[in-house]
N, C-alpha and C positions, 0 to 999 in steps of 0.2 A: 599401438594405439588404435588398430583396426581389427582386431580379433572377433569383433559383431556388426562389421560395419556392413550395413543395405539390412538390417536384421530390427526387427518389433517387439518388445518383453517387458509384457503386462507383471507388474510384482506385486503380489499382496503382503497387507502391512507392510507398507514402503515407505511410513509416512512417520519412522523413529527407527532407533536399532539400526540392525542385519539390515532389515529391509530397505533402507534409507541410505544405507552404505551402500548394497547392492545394485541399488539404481542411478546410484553417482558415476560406480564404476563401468558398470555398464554402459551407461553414456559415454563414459570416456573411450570409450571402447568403440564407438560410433553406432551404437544399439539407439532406436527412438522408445523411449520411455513412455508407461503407462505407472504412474504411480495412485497407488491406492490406499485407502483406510479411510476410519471411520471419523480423524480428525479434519476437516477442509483446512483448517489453518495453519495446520502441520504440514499437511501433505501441499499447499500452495508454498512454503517454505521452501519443499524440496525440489519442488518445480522450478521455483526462483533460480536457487543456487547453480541448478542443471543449465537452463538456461540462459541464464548470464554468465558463462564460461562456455558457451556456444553450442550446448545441446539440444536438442527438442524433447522435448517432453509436456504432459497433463496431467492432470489430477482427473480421477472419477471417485468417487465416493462408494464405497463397496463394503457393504455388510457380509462376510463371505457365507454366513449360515442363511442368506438369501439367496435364492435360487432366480427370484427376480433380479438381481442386483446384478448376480453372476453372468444374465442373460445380455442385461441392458450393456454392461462394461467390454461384454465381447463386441457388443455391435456399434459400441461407441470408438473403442479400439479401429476396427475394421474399416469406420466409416473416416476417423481420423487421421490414419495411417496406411489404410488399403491393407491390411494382412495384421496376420501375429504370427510372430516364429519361435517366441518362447515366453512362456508361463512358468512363475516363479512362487509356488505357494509356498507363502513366508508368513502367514499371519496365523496368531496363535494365545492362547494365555493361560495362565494355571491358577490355582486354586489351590495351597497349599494345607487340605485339610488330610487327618490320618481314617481309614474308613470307618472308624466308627462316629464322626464327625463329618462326614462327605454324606450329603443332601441329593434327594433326587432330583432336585433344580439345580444344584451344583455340580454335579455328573454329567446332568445332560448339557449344563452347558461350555463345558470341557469338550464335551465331543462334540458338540457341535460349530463349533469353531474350530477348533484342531483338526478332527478327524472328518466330519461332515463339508466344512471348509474346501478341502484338500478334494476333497468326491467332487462337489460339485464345480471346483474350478476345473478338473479335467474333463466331467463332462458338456460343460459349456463349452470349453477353449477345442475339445478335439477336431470338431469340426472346419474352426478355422486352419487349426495346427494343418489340419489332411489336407485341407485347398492349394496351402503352400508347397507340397509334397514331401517336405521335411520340416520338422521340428524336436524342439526339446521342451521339453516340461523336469521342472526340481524342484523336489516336495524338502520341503525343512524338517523333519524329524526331532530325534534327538539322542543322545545316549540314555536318557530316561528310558526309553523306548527299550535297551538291549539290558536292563540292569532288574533288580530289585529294590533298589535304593531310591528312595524319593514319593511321589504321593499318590495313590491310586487312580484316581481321575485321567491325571496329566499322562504318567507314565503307560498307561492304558489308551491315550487317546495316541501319544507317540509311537508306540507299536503295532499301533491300529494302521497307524502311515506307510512305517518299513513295509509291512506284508501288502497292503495297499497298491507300492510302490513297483514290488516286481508283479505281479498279479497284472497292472495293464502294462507294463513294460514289454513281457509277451504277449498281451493281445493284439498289440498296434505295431509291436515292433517288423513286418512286412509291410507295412504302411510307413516306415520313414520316421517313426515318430521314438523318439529317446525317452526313456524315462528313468530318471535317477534320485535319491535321496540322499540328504546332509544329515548327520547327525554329530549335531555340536554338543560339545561338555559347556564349561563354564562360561560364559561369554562376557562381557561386560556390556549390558544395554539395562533400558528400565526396567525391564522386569529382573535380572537380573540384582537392580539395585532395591527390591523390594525383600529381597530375601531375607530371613533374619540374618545378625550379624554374625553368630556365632557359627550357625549350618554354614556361609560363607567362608568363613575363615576355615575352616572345618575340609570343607573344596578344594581349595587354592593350596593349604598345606600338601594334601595330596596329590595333587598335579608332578608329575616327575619334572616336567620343562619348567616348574617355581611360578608360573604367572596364572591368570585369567586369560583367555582367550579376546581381542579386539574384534569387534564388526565386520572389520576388512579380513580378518582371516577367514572367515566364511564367506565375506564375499567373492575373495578369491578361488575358492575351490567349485560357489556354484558359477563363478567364470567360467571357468574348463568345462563345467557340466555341461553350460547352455551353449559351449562355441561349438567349432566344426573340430576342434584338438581333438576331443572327443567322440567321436564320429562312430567311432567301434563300442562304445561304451553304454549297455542299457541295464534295468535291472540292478545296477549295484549301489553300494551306500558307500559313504565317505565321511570317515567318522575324522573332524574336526574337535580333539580333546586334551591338545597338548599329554598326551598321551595316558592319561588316565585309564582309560579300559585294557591295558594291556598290563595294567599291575595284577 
């Protein structure tokens, strides 16, 4: 129950889904919660729950393709908590159009949320990350990301994260600083539940393990990412897909 305890981890979209799991468990974990997104009354929900089962945690309000937003949340973070030890970019959303139906307003704002999101939470958070001398940063990707199956935008903004992801993994990794990605198959959260019914069914058939993927299974895995279990671990991805990519 103490795998992040004396430990700070700001999560974006934390305020439904993944991210929402993520930040439970991590309290539980004795981690002080930074929970974020663009809902307040979602994201005061999750704070609730944290904290009346003895957590600490806040809510900030974070547009992650602001760079103002990104700025303000670290020094709300720091000022709230004295530190950040780990950054959990988890906020994300698709567009499920094919490209000859994908818009340059709809592209861009696939990657600017997904991909753009992901940039600017590491470079807002690095600074705090370094003061602490060690940190972990865990970009949410996705198997979109390694496939050709699915929609240009999204799948394009996913892969944009993996290369992303080792890219400063080695920059900063003599500076203490971890950096890893998730890349989840089917999951079961809202966006998820937005998908047509058929493409879904279509998923789940081909999952070798028979199911959808739950919240807590990614939460779990970027557990290990952001504790110290992981301490040797930078640069790699952790594909979460009840084993789908290995058919």
């Amino acid at each position: 129950m103490n795998r992040l305890s004396g430990k700070v981890a700001l999560i974006s979209g934390s305020t439904s889904g993944m991210g929402a799991e993520e930040a439970k468990l991590f309290a539980r974990e004795g981690a002080k919660i930074v929970v974020t997104g663009i809902s307040k009354e979602q994201g005061l929900k999750v704070v609730d729950e944290i904290n009346s089962r003895g957590g600490e945690s806040l809510f900030i309000k974070l547009d992650v393709s602001s760079e103002d937003d990104w700025i303000a949340a670290i020094r709300a973070t720091q000022e709230a908590f004295g530190g950040l030890n780990i950054l959990v970019n988890n906020a994300g959303i698709i567009e499920r159009y094919s490209l000859n139906d994908t818009t340059i307003l709809s592209w861009r704002r696939v990657m600017e949320v997904n991909s753009m999101g992901v940039f600017l939470g590491c470079k807002a958070a690095m600074p705090a990350l370094i003061k602490e001398d060690k940190g972990s940063i865990v970009n949410i990707a996705s198997i979109s990301g390694m496939v050709g199956v699915g929609y240009p935008a999204y799948n394009a903004s996913k892969g944009a994260i993996r290369a992303f992801t080792k890219i400063i993994a080695m920059e900063y990794a003599q500076m203490g600083i971890r950096v890893n990605c998730i890349n989840p198959g089917s999951i079961e959260t809202p966006m998820f539940d937005t998908a047509e019914t058929d493409v879904a069914a279509q998923r789940v058939g081909r999952i070798p393990m028979g199911r959808v993927g739950q919240p807590i299974d990614v939460a779990f895995g970027a557990l290990f990412l952001a504790s110290d279990e992981s301490s040797f671990i930078t640069g790699t991805e952790l594909v979460i897909d009840g084993g789908l990519t290995a058919c």
